[in-house]
C-alpha positions in Angstrom: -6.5 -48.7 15.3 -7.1 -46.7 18.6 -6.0 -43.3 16.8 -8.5 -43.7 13.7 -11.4 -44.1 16.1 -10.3 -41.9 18.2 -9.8 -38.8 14.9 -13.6 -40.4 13.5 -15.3 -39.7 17.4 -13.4 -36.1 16.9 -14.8 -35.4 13.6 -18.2 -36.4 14.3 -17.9 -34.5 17.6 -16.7 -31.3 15.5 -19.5 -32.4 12.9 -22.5 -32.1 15.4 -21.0 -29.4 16.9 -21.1 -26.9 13.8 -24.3 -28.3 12.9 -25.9 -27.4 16.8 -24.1 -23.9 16.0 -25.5 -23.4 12.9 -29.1 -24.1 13.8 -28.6 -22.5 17.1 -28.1 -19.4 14.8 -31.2 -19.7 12.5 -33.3 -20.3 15.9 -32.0 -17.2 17.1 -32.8 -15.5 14.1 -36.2 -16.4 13.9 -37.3 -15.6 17.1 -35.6 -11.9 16.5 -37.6 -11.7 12.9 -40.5 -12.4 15.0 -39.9 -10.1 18.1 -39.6 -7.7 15.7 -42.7 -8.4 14.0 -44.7 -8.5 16.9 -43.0 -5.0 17.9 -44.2 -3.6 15.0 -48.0 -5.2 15.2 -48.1 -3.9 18.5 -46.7 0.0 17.0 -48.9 -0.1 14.4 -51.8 -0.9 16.2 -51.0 1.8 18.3 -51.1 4.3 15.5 -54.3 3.2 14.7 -55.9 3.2 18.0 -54.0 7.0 18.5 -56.0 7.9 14.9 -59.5 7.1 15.7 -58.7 8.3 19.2 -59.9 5.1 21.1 -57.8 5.7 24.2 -58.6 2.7 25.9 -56.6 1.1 23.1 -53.7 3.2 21.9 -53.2 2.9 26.1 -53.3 -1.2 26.3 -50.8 -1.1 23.2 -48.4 1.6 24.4 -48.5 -0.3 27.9 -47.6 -3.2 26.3 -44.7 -1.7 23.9 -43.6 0.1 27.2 -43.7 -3.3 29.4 -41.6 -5.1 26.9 -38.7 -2.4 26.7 -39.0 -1.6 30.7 -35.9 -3.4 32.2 -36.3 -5.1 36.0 -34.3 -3.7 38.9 -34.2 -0.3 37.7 -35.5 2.3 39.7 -39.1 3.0 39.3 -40.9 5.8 36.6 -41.8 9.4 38.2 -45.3 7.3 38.8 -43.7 5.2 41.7 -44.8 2.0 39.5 -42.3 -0.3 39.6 -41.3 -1.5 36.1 -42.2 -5.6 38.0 -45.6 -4.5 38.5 -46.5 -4.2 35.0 -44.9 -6.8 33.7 -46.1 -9.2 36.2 -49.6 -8.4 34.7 -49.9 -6.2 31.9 -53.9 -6.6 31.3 -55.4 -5.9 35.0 -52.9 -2.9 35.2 -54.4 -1.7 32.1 -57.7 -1.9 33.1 -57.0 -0.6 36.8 -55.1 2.7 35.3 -57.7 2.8 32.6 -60.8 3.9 35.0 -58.3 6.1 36.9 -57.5 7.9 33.5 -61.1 8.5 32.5 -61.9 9.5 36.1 -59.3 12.1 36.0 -60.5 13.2 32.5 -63.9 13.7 33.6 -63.1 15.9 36.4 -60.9 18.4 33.9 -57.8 18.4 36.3 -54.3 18.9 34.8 -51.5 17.0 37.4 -48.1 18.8 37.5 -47.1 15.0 37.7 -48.6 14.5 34.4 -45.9 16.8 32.6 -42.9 14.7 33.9 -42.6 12.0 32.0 -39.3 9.4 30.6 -39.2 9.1 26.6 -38.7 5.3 25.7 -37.5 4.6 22.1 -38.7 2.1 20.1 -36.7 0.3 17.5 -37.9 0.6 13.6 -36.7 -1.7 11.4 -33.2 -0.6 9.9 -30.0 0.6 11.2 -30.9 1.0 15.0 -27.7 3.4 15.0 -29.7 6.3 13.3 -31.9 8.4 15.6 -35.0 8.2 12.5 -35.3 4.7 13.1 -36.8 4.5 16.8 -40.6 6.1 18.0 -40.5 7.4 20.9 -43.0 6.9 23.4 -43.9 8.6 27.0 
């Protein structure tokens, strides 16, 4: 008597345990369908910001595409910004380099910082093996 409860509380345990796996799968499959949605949103938004040439725009997005790729603890960007800093608040960092941007635009000056710069790839959908399947970014 003691061993058929004992194989029923293991089958039900195996039972629950495939069916936790199985949605545990599907969750994580959605929320990668949707990251990768969003990830696109955000790209194409940027190519349409980049082809009316609203700046202020195509700079928010990129910041934000940049942000989400950045990865913590790594040494900082030629612009001494740690990779933290933006993430910790994406919008006022905007807005802050923003005004410095146009200010520097309207005085004409060309930084030798400006022409150092890291490339960050951005995943298309498709084979993520193949170098035609990322945009790259500065």
């Amino acid at each position: 008597m003691t061993n058929s409860i004992e194989a029923k509380t293991r089958k039900l345990k195996a039972d629950a345990e495939n069916d936790y796996n199985k949605t545990h799968k599907e969750v994580r499959q959605c929320v990668r369908k949707d990251r990768r949605a969003y990830i696109e949103n955000l790209a194409s938004q940027a190519d349409e910001a980049a082809n009316m040439r609203n700046m202020k725009d195509l700079y928010d997005r990129t910041t934000k595409l940049a942000s989400k790729f950045k990865q913590t603890g790594k040494a900082s960007d030629p612009d001494n910004i740690p990779p933290e800093a933006i993430k910790a608040s994406p919008d006022p960092t905007v807005n802050l380099l923003h005004k410095l941007f146009n200010d520097i635009c309207q005085q004409e000056e060309n930084l030798q910082e400006w022409k150092e710069g890291h490339l960050i790839k951005l995943p298309k959908k498709g084979n993520l093996k193949e170098c035609n399947n990322c945009r790259g970014i500065a």
